[in-house]
PALOMAR-891999 format. One record per residue (C-alpha): residue number from 1; x, y, z. Coordinates in nm, 4 decimals, always signed. Example, Ala and Ser with C-alpha at 12.3 -4.5 7.8 and 13.67 -1.06 7.14 Angstrom:
BEGIN
<r 1, <+1.2300, -0.4500, +0.7800>>
<r 2, <+1.3670, -0.1060, +0.7140>>
// end
This chain:
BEGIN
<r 1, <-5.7668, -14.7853, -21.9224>>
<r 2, <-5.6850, -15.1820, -21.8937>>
<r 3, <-6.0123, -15.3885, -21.8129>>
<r 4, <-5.7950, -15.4146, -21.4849>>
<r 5, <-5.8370, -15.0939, -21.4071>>
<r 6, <-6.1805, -15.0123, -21.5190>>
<r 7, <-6.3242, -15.3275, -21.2630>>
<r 8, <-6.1501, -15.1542, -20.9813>>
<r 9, <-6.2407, -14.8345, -21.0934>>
<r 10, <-6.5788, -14.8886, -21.1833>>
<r 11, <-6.6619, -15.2023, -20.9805>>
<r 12, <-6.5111, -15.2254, -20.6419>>
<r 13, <-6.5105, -14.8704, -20.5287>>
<r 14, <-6.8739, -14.8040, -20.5843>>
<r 15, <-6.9605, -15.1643, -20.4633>>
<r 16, <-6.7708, -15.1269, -20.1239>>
<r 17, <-6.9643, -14.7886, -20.1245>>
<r 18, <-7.2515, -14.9295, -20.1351>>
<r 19, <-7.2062, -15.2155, -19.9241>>
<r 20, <-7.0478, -15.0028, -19.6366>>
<r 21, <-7.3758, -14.7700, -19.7171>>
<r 22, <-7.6376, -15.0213, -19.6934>>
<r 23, <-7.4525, -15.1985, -19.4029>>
<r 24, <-7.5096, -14.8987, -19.1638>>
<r 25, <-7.7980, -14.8284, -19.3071>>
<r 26, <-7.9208, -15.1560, -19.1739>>
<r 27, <-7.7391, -15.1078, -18.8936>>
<r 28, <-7.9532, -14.8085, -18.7639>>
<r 29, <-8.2617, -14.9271, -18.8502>>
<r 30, <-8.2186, -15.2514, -18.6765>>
<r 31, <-8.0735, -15.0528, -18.3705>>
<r 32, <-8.3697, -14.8119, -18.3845>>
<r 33, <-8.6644, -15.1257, -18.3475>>
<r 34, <-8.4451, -15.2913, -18.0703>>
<r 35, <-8.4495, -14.9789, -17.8593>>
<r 36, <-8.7913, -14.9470, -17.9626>>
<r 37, <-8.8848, -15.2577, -17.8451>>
<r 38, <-8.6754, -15.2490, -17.5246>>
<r 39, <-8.7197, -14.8989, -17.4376>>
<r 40, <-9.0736, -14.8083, -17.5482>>
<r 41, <-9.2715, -14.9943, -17.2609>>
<r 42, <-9.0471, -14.8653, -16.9695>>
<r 43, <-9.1170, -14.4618, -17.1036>>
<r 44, <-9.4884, -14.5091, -17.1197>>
<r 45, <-9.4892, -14.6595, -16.7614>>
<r 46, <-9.2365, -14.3879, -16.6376>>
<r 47, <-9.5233, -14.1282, -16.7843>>
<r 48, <-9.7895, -14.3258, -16.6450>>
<r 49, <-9.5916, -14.3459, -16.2888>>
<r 50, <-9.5469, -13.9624, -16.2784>>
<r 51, <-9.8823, -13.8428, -16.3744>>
<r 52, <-10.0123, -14.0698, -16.1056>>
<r 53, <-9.7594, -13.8590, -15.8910>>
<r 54, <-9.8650, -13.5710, -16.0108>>
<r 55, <-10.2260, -13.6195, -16.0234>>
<r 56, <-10.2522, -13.7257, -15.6274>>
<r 57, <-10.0368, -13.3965, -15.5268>>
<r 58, <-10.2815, -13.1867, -15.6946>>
<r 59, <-10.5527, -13.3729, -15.5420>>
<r 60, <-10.4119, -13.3246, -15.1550>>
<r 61, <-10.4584, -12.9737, -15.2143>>
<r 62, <-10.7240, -12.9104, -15.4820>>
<r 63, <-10.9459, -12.7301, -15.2047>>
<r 64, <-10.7081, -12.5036, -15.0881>>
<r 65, <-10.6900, -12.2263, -15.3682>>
<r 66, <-10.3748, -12.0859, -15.2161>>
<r 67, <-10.1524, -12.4355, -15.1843>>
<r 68, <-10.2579, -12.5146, -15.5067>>
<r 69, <-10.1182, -12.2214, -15.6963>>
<r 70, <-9.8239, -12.2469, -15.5166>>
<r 71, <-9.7758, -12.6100, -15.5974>>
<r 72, <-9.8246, -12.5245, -15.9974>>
<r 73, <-9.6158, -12.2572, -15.9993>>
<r 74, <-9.3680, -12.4492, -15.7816>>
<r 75, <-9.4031, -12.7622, -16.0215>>
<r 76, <-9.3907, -12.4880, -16.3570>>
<r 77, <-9.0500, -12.3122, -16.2004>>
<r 78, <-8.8628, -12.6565, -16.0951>>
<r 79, <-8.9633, -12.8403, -16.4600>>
<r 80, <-8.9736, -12.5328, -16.6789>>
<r 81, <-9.3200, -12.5983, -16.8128>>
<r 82, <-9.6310, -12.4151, -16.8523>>
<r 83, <-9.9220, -12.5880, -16.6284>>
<r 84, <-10.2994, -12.4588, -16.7127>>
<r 85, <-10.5828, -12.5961, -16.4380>>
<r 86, <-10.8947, -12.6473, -16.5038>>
<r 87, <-11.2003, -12.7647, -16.2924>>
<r 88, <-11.4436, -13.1172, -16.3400>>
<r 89, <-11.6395, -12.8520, -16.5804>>
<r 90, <-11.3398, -12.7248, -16.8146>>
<r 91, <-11.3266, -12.4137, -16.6476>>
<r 92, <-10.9530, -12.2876, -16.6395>>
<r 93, <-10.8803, -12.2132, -16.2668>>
<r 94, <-10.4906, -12.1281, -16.3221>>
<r 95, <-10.2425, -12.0268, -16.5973>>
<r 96, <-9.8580, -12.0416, -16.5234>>
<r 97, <-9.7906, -11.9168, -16.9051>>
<r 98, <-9.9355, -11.8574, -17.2640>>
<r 99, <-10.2310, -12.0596, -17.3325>>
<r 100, <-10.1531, -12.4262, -17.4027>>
<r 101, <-10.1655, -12.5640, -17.8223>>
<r 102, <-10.3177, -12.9316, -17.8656>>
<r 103, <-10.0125, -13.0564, -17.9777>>
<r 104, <-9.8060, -13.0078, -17.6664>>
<r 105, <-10.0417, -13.0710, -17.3965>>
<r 106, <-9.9942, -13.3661, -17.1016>>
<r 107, <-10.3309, -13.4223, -16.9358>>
<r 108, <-10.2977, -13.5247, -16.5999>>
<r 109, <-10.6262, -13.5930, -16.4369>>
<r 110, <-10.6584, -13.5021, -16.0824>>
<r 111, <-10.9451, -13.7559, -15.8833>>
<r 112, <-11.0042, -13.8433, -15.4915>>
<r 113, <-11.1577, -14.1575, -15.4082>>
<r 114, <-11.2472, -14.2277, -15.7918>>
<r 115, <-11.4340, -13.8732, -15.7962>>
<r 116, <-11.3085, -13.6354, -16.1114>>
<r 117, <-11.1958, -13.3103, -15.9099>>
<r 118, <-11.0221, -13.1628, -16.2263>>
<r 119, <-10.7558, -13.1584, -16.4986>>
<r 120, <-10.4010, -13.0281, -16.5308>>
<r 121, <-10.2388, -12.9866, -16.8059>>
<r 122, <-9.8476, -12.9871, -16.8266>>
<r 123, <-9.7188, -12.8374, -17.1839>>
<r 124, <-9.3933, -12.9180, -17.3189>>
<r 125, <-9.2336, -12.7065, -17.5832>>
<r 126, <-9.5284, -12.4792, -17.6822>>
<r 127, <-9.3764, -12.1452, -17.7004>>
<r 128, <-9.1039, -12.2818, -18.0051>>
<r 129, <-9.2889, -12.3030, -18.3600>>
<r 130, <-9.3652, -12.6309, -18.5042>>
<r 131, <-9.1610, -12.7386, -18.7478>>
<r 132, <-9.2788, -13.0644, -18.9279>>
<r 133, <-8.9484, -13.1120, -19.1455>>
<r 134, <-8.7215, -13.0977, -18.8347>>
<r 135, <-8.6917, -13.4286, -18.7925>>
<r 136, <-8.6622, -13.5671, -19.1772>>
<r 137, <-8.4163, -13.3007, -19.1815>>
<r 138, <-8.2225, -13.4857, -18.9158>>
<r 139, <-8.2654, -13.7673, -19.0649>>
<r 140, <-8.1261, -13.7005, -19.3827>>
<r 141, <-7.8244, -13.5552, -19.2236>>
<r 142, <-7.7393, -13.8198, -19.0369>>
<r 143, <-7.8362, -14.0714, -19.3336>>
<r 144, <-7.5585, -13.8440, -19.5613>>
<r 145, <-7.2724, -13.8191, -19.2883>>
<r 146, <-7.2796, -14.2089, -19.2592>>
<r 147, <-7.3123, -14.2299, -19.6354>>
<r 148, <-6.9666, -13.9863, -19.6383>>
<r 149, <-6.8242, -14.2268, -19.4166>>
<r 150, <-6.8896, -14.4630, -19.5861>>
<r 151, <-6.7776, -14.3438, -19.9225>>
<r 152, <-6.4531, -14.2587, -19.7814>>
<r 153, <-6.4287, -14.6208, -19.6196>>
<r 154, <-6.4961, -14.7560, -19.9581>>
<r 155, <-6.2192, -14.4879, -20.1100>>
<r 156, <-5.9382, -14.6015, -19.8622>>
<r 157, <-5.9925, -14.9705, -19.9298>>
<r 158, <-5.9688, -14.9637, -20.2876>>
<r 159, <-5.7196, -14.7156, -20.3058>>
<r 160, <-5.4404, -14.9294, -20.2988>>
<r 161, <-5.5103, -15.1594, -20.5083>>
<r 162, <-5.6066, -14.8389, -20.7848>>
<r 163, <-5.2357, -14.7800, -20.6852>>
<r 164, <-5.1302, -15.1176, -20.7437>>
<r 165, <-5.3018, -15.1295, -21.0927>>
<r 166, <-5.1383, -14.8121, -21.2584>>
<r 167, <-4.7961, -14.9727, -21.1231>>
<r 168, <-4.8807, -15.2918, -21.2929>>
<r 169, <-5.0057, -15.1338, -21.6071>>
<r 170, <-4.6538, -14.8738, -21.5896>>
<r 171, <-4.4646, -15.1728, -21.5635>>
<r 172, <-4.6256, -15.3577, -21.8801>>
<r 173, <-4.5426, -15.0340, -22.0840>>
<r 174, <-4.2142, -15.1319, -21.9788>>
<r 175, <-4.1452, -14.8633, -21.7187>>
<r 176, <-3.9051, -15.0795, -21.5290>>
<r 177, <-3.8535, -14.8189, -21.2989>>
<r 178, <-4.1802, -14.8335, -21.1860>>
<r 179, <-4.2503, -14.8988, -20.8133>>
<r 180, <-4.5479, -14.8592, -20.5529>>
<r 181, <-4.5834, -14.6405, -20.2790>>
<r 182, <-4.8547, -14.6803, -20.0953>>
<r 183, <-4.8010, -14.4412, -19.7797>>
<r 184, <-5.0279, -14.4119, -19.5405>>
<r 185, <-5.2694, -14.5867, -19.7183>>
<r 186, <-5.0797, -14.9131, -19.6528>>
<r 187, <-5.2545, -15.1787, -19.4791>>
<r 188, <-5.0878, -15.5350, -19.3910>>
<r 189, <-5.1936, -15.7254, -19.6289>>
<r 190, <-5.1295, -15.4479, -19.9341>>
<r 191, <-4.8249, -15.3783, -19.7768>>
<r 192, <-4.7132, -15.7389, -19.8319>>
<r 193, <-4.8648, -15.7427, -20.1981>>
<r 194, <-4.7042, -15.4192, -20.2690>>
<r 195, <-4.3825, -15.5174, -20.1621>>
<r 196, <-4.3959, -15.8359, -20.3501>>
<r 197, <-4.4627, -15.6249, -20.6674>>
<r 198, <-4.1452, -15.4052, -20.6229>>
<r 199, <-3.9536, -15.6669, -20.5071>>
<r 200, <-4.0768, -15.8558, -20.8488>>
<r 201, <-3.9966, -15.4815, -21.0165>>
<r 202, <-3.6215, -15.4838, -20.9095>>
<r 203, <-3.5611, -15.8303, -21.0695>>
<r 204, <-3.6869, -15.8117, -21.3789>>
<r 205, <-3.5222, -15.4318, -21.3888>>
<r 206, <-3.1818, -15.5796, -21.2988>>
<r 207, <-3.2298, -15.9271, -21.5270>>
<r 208, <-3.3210, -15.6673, -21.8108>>
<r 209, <-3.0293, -15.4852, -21.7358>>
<r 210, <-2.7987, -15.8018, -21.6949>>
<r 211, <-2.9514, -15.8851, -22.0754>>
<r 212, <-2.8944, -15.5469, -22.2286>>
<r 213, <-2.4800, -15.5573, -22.0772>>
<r 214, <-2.4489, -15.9242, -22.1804>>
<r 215, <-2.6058, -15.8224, -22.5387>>
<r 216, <-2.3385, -15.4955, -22.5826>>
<r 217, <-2.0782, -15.6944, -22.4457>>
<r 218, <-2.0871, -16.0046, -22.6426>>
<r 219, <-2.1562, -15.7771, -22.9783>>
<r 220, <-1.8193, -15.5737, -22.8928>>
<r 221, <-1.6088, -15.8910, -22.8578>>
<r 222, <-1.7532, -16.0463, -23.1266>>
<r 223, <-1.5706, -15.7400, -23.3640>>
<r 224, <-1.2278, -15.9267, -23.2616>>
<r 225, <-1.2590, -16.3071, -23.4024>>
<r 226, <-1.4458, -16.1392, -23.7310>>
<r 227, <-1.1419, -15.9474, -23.8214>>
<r 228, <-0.9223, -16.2266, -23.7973>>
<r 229, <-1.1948, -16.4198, -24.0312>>
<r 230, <-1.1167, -16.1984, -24.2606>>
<r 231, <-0.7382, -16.1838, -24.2311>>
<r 232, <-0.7643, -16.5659, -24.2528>>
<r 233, <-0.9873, -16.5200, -24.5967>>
<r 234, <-0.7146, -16.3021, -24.6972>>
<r 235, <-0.4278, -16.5110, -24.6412>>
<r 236, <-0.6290, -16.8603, -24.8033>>
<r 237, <-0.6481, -16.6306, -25.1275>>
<r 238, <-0.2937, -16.5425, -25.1356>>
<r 239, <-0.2076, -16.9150, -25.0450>>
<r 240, <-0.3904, -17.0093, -25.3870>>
<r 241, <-0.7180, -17.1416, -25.1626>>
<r 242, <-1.0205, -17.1969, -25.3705>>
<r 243, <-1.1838, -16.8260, -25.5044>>
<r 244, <-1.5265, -16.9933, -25.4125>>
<r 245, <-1.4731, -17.1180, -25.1008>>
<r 246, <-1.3485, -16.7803, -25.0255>>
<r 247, <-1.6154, -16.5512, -25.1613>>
<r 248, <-1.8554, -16.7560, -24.9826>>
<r 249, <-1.7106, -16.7367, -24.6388>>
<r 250, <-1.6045, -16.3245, -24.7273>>
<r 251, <-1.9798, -16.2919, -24.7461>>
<r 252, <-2.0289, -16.5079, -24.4239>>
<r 253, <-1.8458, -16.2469, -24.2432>>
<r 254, <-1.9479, -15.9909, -24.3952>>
<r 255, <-2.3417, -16.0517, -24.2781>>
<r 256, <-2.2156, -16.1526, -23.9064>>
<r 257, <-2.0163, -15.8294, -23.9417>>
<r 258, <-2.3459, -15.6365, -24.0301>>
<r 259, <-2.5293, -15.8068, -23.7755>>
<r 260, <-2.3014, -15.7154, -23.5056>>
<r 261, <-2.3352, -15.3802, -23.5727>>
<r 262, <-2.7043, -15.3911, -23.5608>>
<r 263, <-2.6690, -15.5311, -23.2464>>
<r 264, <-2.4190, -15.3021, -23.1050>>
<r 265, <-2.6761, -14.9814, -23.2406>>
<r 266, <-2.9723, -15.1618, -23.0315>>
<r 267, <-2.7603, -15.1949, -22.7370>>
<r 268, <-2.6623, -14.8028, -22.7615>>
<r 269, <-3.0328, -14.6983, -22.8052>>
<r 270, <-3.0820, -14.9647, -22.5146>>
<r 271, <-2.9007, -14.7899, -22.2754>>
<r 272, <-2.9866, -14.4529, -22.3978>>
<r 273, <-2.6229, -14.3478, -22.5545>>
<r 274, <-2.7196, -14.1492, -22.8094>>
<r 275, <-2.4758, -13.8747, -22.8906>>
<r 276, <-2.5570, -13.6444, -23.1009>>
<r 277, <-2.3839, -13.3366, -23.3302>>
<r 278, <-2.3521, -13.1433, -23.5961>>
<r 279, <-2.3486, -13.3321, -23.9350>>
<r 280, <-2.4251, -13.3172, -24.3014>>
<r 281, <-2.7092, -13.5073, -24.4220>>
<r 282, <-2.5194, -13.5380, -24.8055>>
<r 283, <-2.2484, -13.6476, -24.6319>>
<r 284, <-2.4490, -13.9644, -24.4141>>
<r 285, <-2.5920, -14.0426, -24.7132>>
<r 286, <-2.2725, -14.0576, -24.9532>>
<r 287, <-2.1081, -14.2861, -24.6299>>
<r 288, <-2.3632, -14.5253, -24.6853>>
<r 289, <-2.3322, -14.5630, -25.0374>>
<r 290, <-1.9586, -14.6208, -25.0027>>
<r 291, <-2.0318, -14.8644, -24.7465>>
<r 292, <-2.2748, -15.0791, -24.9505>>
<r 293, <-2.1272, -15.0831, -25.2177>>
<r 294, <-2.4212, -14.8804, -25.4516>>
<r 295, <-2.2957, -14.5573, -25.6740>>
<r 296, <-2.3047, -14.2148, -25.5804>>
<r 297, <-2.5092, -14.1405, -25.8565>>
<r 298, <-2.8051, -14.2729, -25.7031>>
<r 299, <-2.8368, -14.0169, -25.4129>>
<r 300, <-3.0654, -13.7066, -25.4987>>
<r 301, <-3.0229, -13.4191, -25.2695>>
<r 302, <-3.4049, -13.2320, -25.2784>>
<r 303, <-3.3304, -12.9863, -24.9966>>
<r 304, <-3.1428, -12.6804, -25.0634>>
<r 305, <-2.9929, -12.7329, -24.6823>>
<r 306, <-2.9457, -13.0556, -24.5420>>
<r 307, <-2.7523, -12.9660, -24.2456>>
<r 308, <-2.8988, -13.1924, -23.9216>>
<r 309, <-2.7828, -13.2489, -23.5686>>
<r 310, <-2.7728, -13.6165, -23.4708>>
<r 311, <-2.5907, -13.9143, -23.3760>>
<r 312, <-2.3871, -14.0056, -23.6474>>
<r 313, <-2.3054, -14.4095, -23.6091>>
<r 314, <-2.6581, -14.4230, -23.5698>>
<r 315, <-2.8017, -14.2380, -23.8687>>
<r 316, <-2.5365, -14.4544, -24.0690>>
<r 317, <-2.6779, -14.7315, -23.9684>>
<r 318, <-3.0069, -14.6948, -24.0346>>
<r 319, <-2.9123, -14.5488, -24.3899>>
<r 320, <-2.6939, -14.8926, -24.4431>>
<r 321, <-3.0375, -15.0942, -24.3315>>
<r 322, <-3.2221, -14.9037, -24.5894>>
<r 323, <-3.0236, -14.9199, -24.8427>>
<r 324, <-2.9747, -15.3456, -24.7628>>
<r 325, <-3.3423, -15.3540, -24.7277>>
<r 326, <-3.3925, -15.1665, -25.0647>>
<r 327, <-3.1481, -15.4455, -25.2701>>
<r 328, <-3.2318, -15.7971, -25.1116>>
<r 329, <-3.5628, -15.7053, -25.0776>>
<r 330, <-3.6660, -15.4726, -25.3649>>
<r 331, <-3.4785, -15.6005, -25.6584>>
<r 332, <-3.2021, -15.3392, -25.6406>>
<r 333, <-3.1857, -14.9430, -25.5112>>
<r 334, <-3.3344, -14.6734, -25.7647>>
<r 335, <-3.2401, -14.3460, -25.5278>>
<r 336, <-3.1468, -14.2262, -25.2030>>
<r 337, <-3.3448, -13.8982, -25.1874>>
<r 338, <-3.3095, -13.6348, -24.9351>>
<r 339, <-3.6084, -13.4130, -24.9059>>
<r 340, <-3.8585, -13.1920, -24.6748>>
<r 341, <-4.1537, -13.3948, -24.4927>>
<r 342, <-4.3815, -13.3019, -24.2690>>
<r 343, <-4.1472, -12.9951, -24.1837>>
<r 344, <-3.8456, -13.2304, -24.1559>>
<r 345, <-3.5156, -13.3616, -24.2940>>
<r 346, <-3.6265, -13.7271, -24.4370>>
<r 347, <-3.4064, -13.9636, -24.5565>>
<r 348, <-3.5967, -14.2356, -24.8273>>
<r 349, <-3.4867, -14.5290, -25.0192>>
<r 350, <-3.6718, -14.5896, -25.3380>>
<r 351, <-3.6175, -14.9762, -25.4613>>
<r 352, <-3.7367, -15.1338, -25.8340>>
<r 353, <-3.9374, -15.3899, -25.6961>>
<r 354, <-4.3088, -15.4762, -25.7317>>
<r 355, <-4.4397, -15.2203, -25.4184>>
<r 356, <-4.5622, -15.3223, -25.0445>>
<r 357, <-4.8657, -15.5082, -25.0293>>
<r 358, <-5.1923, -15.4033, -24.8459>>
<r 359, <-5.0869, -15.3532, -24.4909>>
<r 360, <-4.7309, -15.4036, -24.5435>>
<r 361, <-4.6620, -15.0222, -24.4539>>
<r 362, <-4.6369, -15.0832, -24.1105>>
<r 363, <-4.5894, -15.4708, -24.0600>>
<r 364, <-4.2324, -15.4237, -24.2812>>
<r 365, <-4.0557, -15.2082, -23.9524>>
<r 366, <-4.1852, -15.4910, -23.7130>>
<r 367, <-3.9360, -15.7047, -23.5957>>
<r 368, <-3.8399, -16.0414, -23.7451>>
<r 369, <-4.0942, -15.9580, -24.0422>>
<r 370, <-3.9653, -16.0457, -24.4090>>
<r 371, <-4.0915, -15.9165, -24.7047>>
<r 372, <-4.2198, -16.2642, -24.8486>>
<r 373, <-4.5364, -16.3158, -24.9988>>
<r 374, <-4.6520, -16.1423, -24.6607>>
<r 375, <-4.5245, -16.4134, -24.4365>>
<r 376, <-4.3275, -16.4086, -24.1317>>
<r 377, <-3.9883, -16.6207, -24.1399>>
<r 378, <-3.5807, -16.6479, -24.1181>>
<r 379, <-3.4720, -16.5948, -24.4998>>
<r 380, <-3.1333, -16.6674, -24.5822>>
<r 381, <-2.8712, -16.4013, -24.4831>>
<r 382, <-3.1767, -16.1670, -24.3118>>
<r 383, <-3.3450, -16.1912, -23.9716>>
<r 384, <-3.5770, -15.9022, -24.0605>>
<r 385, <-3.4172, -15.6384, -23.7817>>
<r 386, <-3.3169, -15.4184, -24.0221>>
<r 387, <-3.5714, -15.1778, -24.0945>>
<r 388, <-3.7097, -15.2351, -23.6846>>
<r 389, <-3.3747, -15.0831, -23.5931>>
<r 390, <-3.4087, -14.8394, -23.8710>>
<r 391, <-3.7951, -14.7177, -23.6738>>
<r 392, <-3.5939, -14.6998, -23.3060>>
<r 393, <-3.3384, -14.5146, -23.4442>>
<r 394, <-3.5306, -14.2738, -23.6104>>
<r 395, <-3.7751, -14.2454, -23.2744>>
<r 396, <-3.4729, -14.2072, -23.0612>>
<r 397, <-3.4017, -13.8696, -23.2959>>
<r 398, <-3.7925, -13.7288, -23.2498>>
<r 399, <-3.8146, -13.8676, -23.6298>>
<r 400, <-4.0683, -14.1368, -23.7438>>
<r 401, <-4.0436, -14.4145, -24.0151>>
<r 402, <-4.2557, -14.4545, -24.3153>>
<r 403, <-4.3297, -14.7086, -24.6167>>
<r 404, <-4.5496, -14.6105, -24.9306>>
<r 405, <-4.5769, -14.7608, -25.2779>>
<r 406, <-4.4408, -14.5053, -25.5280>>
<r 407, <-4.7182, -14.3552, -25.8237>>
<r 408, <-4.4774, -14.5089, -26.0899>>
<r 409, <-4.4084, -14.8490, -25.9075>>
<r 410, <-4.1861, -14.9930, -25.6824>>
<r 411, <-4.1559, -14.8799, -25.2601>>
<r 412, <-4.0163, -14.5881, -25.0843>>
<r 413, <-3.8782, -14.6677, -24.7255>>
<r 414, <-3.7326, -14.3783, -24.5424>>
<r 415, <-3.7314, -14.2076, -24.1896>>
<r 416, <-3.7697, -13.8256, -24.0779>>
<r 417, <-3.5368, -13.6450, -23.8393>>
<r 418, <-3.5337, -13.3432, -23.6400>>
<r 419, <-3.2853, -13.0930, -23.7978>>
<r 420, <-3.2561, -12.9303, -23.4281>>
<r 421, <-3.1595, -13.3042, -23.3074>>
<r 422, <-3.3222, -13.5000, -23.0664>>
<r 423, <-3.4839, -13.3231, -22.7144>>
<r 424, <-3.2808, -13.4229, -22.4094>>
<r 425, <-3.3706, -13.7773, -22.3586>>
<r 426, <-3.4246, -13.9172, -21.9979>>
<r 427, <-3.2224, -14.0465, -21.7700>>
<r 428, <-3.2053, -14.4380, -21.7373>>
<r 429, <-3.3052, -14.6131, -21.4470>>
<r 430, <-3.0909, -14.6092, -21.1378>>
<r 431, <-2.9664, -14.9984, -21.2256>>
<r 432, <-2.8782, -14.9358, -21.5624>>
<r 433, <-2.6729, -14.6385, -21.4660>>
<r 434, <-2.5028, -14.7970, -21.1790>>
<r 435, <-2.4198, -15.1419, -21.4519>>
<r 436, <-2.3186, -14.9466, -21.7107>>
// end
């Protein structure tokens, strides 16, 4: 994943997690000590008040047996509490219910005129067990429903911008398609980011587009003025023009020529056009040696079928690239070899030159890359597309390229294909269907 994506990922949820957390955990504490503080006094005062109640009732009728049991059990009945009496001496006098624990007795002292005339004892609760861990269990319930809450605070907050991220990563892939929909996770302010983003999306989808048309459409009409070039070499020979002069512009053409039809083959595998059928692989190959100009004799057919199913302007193409690639670059073409690799049809050019140099395997299908000492440059009459279209075209087929320095010297250049053809490819985006 992008760095992007790991900080949100890794970094922002769990932080607004833990803020959120802490924050209410805070929050409860703090609320906790206030009503401490502003409840605590009042409660002991209200228990103070009522056992003062309770203790002068008791003491109206403390020396009438009679009133006084019907005054406890009155007082037991209306509260639903156990009440145990006992005289000055400790001596229990009356029991409303099971003997009183400790734990959940409420003395109230009963007294006359500052004399002790006895004790009651009001007790709250006794008859459930104790349970110690009630409360911390509580606790910790409460503690992990806020902490929940909070997680899935955190979770909808950074959720958008997770969303926002993949879009933005989709996009750099070039995905151009790509767009964000945030749903109900929308807020207003990622709701105005995100639709800044697509909005962002759609142009550089339909300026890509706009590029792409302008590219096919300028390659096509080029075709027009370079066949009158070369009617116009044509008819400055016959007129007894200089043989020179001629040759020299004949080959002028002939490049721009070439170099239009690169560029018409990237605009077809730009817009997805590839259209592909039954063909013979000896066939492609013998085209291309008629085309450059190299004899037949050179191709070697190692496959005992070389039947394919592909796009055949295309696979010409790339076999023409090879083959130019093989004599400007590599002092001249040795073979054109048709064998099995990897359990595939591959087409390979070996030259006569001196081999690839370390890392050149890869770097030589990179665009604008000449083989020069290494370097990177315009030569004369190249622009160092030739063997980068050679890799898309092969890729647009399921194939693959590949460059390796032969045992007995020299290079071998080449690309695989599927013999089945190419899977169904996808469907381009909704702009470049409508443009094209």
């Amino acid at each position: 994943m992008s760095r992007l994506g790991w900080f949100i990922r890794a970094k922002l949820h769990r932080r607004l997690f833990l803020w959120f957390g802490v924050s209410i955990l805070i929050t409860g504490v703090v609320v906790g000590m206030v009503m401490n503080l502003m409840g605590g006094a009042p409660w002991h005062q209200e228990v103070e008040r009522v056992r003062t109640f309770a203790g002068n009732r008791l003491a109206e009728v403390w020396d009438d047996p009679v009133r006084r049991e019907e005054l406890a059990r009155a007082v037991s009945r209306d509260l639903n509490i156990d009440v145990e009496l006992q005289d000055a001496s400790g001596v229990l006098l009356l029991r409303t219910g099971e003997p009183c624990p400790p734990h959940a007795q409420l003395p109230v002292p009963v007294e006359r005129e500052g004399r002790r005339l006895g004790t009651a004892l009001a007790c709250y609760g006794h008859t459930r067990p104790r349970q110690p861990w009630r409360v911390p269990i509580m606790l910790m319930l409460a503690g992990a429903s806020l902490w929940m809450a909070a997680g899935w605070l955190a979770r909808r907050l950074s959720r958008p911008l997770d969303t926002l991220m993949r879009a933005a990563k989709e996009l750099g892939e070039g995905k151009l398609e790509t767009r964000v929909h945030l749903g109900r996770h929308a807020t207003g302010e990622m709701s105005v980011v995100a639709d800044a983003f697509n909005e962002m999306a759609a142009r550089i989808e339909r300026q890509m587009a706009d590029q792409r048309e302008l590219l096919a459409a300028v390659s096509h009409e080029l075709r027009t003025p370079l066949a009158h070039l070369r009617v116009l070499v044509e008819l400055m020979r016959d007129a007894g023009g200089s043989e020179q002069t001629a040759d020299q512009m004949e080959r002028e053409v002939v490049e721009l020529d070439a170099l239009v039809g690169e560029l018409l083959a990237s605009s077809r595998l730009d817009f997805g056009q590839v259209t592909p059928r039954e063909l013979d692989g000896k066939d492609l190959a013998a085209r291309a040696l008629e085309r450059t100009g190299i004899p037949a004799e050179v191709l070697s057919v190692e496959v005992p079928e070389a039947k394919l199913v592909g796009d055949a302007t295309l696979l010409g193409r790339a076999l023409v690239n090879l083959l130019d690639n093989a004599r400007k670059h590599g002092q001249g073409v040795e073979a054109l070899r048709l064998l099995e690799r990897e359990g595939q049809l591959a087409f390979c050019v070996d030259d006569r030159g001196p081999g690839l140099l370390p890392g050149e395997e890869t770097r030589v299908f990179e665009p604008f890359y000449r083989k020069d000492r290494g370097g990177e440059a315009r030569e004369a009459g190249s622009l160092g597309l030739g063997l980068a279209l050679v890799q898309r075209i092969a890729r647009a087929h399921d194939g693959e390229t590949f460059a390796e320095n032969r045992p007995g010297g020299g290079a071998r250049v080449g690309f695989t294909l599927r013999r089945e053809g190419p899977l169904p490819l996808k469907a381009p985006p909704a702009a470049d269907r409508s443009r094209a």
